[in-house]
C-alpha positions as CSV (number, residue, x, y, z in Angstrom):
1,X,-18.1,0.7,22.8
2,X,-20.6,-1.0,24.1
3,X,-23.0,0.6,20.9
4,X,-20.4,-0.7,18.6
5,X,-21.4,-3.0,15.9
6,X,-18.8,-4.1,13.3
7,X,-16.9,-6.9,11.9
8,X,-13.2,-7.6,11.1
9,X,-10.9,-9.7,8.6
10,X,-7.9,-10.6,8.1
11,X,-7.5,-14.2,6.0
12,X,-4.0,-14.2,5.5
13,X,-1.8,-16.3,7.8
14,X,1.3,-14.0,9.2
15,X,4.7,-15.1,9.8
16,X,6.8,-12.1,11.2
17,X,10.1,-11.7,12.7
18,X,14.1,-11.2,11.1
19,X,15.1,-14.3,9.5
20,X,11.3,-15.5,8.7
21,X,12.1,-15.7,4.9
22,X,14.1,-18.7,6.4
23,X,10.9,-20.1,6.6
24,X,9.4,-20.6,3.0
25,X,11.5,-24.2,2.7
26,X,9.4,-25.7,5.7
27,X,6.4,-24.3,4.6
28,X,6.9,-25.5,0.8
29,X,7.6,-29.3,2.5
30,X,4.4,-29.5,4.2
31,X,2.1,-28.4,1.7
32,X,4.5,-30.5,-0.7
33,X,4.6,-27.9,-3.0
34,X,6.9,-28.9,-6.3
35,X,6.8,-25.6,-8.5
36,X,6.5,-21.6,-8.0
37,X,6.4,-18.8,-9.9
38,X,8.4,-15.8,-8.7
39,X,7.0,-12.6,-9.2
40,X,9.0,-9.1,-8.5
41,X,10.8,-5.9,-10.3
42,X,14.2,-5.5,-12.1
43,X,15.2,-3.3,-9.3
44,X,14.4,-6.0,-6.4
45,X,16.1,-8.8,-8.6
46,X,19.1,-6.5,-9.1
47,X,19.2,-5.9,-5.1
48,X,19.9,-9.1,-4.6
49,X,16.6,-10.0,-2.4
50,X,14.8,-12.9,-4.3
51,X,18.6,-14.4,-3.3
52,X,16.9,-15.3,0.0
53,X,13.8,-16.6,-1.5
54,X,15.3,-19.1,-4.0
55,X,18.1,-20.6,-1.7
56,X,15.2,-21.9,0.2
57,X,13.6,-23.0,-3.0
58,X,16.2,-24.7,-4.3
59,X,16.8,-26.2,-1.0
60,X,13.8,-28.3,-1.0
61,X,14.4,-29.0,-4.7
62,X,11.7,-27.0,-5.7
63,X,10.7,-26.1,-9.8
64,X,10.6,-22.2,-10.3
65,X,10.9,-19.5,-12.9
66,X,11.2,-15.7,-12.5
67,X,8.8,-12.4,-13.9
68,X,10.6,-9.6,-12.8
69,X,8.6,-7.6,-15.1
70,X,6.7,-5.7,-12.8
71,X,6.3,-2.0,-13.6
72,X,5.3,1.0,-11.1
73,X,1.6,1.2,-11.3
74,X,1.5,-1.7,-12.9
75,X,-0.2,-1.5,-16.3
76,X,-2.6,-4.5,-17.7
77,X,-0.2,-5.7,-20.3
78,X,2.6,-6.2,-17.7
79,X,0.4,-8.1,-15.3
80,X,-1.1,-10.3,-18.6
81,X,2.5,-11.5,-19.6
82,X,3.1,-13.1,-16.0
83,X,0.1,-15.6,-16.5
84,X,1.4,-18.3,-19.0
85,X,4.3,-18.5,-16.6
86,X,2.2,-19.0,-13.4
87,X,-0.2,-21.7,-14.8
88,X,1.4,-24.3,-13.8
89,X,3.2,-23.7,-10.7
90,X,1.7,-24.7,-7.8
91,X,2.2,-21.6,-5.6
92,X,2.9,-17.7,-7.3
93,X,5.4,-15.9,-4.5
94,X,5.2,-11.7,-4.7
95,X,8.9,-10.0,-3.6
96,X,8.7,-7.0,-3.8
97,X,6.8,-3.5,-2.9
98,X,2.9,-2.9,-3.6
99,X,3.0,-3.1,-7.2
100,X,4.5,-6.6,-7.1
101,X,1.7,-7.7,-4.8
102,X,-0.6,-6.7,-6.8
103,X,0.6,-7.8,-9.9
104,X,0.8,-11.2,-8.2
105,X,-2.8,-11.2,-6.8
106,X,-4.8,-10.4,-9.9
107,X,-1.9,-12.7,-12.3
108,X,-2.8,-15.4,-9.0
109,X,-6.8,-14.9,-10.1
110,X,-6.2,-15.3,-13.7
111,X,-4.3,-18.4,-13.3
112,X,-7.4,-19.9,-11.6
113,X,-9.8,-18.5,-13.4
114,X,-9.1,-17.2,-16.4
115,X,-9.9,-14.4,-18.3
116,X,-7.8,-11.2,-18.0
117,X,-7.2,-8.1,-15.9
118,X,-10.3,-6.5,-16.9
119,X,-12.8,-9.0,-15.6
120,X,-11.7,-8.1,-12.4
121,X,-12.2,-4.8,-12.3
122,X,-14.5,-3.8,-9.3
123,X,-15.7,-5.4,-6.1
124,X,-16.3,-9.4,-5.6
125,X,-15.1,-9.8,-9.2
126,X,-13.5,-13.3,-8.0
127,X,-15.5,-15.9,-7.9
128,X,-13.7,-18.3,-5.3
129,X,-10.6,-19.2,-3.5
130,X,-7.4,-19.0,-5.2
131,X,-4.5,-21.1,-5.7
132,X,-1.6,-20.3,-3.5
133,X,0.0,-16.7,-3.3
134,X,2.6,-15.7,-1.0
135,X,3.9,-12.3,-0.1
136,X,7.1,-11.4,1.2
137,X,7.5,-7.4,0.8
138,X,10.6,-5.7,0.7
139,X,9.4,-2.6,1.4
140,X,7.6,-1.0,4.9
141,X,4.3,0.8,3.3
142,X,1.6,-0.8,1.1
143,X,0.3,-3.5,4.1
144,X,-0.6,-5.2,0.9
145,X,0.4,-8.5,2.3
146,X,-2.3,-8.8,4.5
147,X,-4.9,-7.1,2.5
148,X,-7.8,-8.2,-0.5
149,X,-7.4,-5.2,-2.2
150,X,-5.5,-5.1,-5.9
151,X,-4.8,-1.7,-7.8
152,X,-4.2,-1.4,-12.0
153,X,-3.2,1.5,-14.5
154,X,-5.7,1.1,-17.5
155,X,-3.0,3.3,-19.8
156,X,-5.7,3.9,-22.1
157,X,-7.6,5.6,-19.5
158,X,-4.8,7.0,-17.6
159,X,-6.4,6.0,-14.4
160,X,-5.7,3.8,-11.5
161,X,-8.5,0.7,-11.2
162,X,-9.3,-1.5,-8.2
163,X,-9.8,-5.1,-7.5
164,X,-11.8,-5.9,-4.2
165,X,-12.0,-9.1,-3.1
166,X,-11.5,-11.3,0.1
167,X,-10.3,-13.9,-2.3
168,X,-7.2,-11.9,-3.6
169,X,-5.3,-11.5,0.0
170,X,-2.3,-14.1,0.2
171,X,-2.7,-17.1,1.9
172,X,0.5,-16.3,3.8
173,X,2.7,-13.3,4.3
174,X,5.8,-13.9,5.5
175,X,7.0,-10.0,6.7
176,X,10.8,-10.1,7.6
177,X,12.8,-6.5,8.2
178,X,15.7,-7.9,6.4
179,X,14.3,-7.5,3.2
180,X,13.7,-3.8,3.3
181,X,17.4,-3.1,4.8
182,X,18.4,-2.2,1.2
183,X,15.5,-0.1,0.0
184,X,16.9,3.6,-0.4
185,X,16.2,6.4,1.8
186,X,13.6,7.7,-0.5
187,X,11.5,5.2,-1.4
188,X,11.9,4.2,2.7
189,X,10.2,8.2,3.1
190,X,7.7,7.7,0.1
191,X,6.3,3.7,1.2
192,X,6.1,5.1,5.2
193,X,4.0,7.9,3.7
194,X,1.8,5.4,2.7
195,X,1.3,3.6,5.4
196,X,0.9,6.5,7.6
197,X,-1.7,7.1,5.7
198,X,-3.5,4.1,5.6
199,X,-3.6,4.5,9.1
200,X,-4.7,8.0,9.7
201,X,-7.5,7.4,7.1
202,X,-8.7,4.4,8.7
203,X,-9.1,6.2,11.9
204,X,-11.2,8.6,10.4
205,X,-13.3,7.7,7.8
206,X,-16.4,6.0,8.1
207,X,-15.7,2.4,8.5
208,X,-13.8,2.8,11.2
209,X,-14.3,0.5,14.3
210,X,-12.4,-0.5,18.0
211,X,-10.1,-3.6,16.4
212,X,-9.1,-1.2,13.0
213,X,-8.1,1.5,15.5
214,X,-6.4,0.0,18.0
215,X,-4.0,-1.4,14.8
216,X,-4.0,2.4,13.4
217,X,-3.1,4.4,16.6
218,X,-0.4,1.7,17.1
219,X,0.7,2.0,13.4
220,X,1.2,5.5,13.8
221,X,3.3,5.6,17.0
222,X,5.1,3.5,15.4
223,X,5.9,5.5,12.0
224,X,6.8,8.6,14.0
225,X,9.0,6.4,16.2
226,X,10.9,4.5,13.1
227,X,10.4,6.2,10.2
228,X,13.4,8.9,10.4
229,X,15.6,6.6,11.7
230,X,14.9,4.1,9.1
231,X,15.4,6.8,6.3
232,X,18.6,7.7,8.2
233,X,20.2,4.1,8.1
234,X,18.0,2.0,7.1
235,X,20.8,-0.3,6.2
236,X,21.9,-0.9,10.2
237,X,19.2,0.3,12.1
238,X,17.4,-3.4,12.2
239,X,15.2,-2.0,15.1
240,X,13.7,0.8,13.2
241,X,13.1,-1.3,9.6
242,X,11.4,-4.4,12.1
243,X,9.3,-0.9,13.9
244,X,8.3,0.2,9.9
245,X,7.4,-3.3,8.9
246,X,5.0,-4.0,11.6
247,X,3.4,-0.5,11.4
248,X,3.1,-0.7,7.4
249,X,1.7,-4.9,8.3
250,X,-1.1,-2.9,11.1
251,X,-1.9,-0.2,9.1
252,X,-2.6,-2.6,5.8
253,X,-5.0,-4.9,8.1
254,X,-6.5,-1.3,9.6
255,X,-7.6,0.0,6.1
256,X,-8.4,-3.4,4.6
257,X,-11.8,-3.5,7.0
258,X,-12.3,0.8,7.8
259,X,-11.1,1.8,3.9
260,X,-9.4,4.6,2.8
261,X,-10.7,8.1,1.8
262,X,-10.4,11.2,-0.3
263,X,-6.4,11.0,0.4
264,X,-6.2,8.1,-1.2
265,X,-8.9,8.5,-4.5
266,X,-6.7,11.9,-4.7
267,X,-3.0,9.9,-4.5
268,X,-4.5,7.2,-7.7
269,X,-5.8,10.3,-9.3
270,X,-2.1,11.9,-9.7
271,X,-0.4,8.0,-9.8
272,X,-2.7,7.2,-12.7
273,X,-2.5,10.9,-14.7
274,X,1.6,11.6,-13.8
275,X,2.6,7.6,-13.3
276,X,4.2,8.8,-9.3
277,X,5.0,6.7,-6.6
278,X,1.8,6.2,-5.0
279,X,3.7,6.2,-1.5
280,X,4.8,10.0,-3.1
281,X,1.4,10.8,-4.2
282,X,-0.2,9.8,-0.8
283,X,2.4,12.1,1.3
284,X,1.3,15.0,-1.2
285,X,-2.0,14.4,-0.4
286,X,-2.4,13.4,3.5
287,X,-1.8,17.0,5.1
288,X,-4.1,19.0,2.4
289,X,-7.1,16.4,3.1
290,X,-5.8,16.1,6.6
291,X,-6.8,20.2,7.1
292,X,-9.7,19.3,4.8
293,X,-11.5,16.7,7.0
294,X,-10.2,18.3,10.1
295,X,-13.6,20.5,11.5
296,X,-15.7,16.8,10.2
297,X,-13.5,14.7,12.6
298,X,-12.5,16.6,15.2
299,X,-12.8,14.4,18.0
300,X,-10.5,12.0,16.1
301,X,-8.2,14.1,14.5
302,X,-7.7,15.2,18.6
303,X,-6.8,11.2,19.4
304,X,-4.3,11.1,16.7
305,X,-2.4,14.3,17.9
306,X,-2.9,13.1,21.3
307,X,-1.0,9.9,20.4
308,X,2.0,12.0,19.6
309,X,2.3,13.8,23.1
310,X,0.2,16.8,21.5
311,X,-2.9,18.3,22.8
312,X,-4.9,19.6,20.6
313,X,-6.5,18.0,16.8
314,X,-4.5,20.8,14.5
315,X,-1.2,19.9,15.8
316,X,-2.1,16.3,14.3
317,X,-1.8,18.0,10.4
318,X,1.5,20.3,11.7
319,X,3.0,17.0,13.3
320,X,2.0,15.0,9.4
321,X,3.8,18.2,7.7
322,X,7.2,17.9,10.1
323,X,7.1,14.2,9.7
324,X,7.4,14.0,5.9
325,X,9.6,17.4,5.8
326,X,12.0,16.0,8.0
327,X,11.8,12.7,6.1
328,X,12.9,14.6,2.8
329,X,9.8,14.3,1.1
330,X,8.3,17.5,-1.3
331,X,5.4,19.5,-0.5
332,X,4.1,19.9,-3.8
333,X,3.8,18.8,-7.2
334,X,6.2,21.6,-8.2
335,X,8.7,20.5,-6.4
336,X,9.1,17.5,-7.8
337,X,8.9,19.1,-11.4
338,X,5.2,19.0,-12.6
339,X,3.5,21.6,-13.4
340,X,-0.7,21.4,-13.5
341,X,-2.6,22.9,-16.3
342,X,-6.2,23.7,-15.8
343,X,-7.1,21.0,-17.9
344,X,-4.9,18.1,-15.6
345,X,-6.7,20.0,-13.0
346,X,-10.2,19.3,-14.0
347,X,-9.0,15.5,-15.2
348,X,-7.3,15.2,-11.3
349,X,-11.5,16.1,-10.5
350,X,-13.0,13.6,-12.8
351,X,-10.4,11.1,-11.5
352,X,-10.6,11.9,-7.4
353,X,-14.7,11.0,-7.7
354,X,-14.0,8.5,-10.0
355,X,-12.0,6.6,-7.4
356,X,-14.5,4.4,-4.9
357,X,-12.4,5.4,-1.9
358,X,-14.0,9.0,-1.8
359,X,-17.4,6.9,-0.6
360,X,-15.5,6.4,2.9
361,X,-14.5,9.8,3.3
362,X,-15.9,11.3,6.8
363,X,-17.3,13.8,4.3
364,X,-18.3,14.4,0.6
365,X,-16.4,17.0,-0.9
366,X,-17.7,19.4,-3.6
367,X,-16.3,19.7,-7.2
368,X,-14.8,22.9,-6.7
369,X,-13.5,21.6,-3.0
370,X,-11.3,19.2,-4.5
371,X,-10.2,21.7,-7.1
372,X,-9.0,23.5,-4.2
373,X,-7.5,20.8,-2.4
374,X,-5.4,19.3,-6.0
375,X,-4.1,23.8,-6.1
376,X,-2.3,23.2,-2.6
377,X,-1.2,20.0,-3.9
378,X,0.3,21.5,-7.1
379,X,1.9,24.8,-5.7
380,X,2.3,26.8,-2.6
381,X,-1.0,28.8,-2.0
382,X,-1.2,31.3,1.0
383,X,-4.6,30.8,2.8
């Protein structure tokens, strides 16, 4: 520690707790906010949960509209057609999972700076603060609420695209476990996949410093702790969702200063080529590059297996593998009916060191190691 030099952010203002969304009316009164734009999915509006959101809008006789257009992955031409309805509101709110937070950051940076989704691609593409944006996720996995970092499908390209900047996080996050009480039992598994491994990744890849762990370590406990009960009844079990929803809040403010890694440029690699769950591509991913960066990271690999009453750094990967098993979640890309020519295989490649995350990785895989890596993820293969 006392060799340690690093540096930490988190801009967003957190309001946590059941019953925060209760909230939003106060905060609308002192900022005297008149007009929002909601942004979320067909699925989330159907559920019921922007209910919530607009009672305390309407209570505080506030102008709003709705885009529930948000797709999975969400391509350029769905984030485009949320602009025009966000231009004049003063304050864009995101409901929903990661895709509906980051359709509402990047629609949030066009609407104060113009231009389109493409301008943005890259790192410190914005050129200033944004108007208001705030994030109220109805799922336990993306941490996106409290992080600066936006994702894209180019269709054209087939490929998942990044937007990095500090500019892009919300200026408030209001994380209440009631909203993910409804999400289904899969996509509970598939988003806790994800922020399981946002936190393993920001243990062990190279950015990784004292205030990103101690949020990691905790983020797992927690996910270990919550996560099957959550999936079991979600629906009653308040404790476990509130236990998921801080983890998945940790975990996105651990990887939004240590990054992500090769699990992660592999997970947009088959979201961008198959259009999966990211939460589903990141759980298919994790154990493979888990036993990949194992003899690189030892030493931390041992902490993590440690943290779940284990003694030694391979029970880490066999803990990862029972966790998502137990949670219902495939092994494979075969299982969940995809099968990978030689072709998708070498596209997966171009893809995986396409995506800026492998740069964090604790080590630099080969072409022909990744190859390796995307066979286990495709089909059983007997070492």
């Amino acid at each position: 520690m006392e060799n340690a030099f690093f540096g930490f952010e988190m801009p967003t203002r957190l309001l946590f707790g059941v019953g925060a969304v209760g909230n939003l009316g106060f905060e609308f009164s002192i900022h005297e906010w008149g007009s929002a734009l909601i942004i979320t999915d067909a699925g989330v509006a159907k559920a019921g949960l922007i209910e919530p959101v607009e009672s305390q809008l309407r209570g505080q006789g506030v102008r709003y509209e709705v885009y529930s257009g948000v797709v999975p992955n969400p391509t350029i031409e769905s984030i485009e057609a949320a602009v025009p309805m966000a231009r004049d509101k003063d304050v864009v709110i995101a409901v929903g999972g990661g895709s509906v937070m980051d359709t509402a950051k990047l629609v949030n940076a066009i609407r104060t700076f113009g231009g389109g989704v493409r301008d943005y691609e890259g790192t410190d593409t914005v050129p200033g603060v944004c108007k208001p944006l705030i994030a109220i996720p109805t799922t336990a996995g993306t941490g996106s609420e409290v992080t600066f970092i936006a994702m894209f499908t180019d269709t054209e390209r087939r490929q998942k695209m990044p937007v990095l900047s500090r500019y892009l996080a919300p200026h408030l996050a209001i994380v209440d476990p009631e909203m993910s009480r409804r999400l289904p039992p899969a996509a509970t598994a598939q988003t806790g996949a994800d922020a399981l491994t946002h936190a393993i990744e920001a243990i062990v890849d190279l950015q990784a410093n004292p205030f990103s762990d101690m949020l990691a370590f905790e983020a797992i406990r927690l996910i270990f702790k919550y996560l099957p009960r959550a999936v079991e009844d979600g629906e009653n079990d308040l404790e476990a969702r509130a236990g998921m929803a801080f983890a998945a809040t940790i975990a996105g403010a651990a990887f939004n200063n240590s990054m992500v890694g090769l699990a992660h440029a592999i997970a947009h690699a088959l979201g961008g080529l198959y259009d999966l769950p990211h939460g589903l591509c990141c759980a298919l991913a994790l154990p493979v590059v888990m036993q990949y960066n194992l003899p690189h990271r030892h030493e931390r690999f041992e902490q993590i297996a440690n943290v779940l009453g284990m003694p030694i750094a391979e029970d880490s990967v066999l803990k990862v593998r029972q966790l998502l098993t137990e949670v219902g979640i495939p092994a494979h890309l075969i299982d969940v009916g995809i099968e990978v020519s030689e072709d998708d295989l070498e596209t997966l490649t171009d893809l995986t060191f396409a995506d800026g995350s492998i740069l964090f990785n604790p080590v630099q895989p080969s072409r022909e190691e990744v190859k390796h890596l995307l066979r286990h993820i495709a089909t059983y293969i007997p070492e």
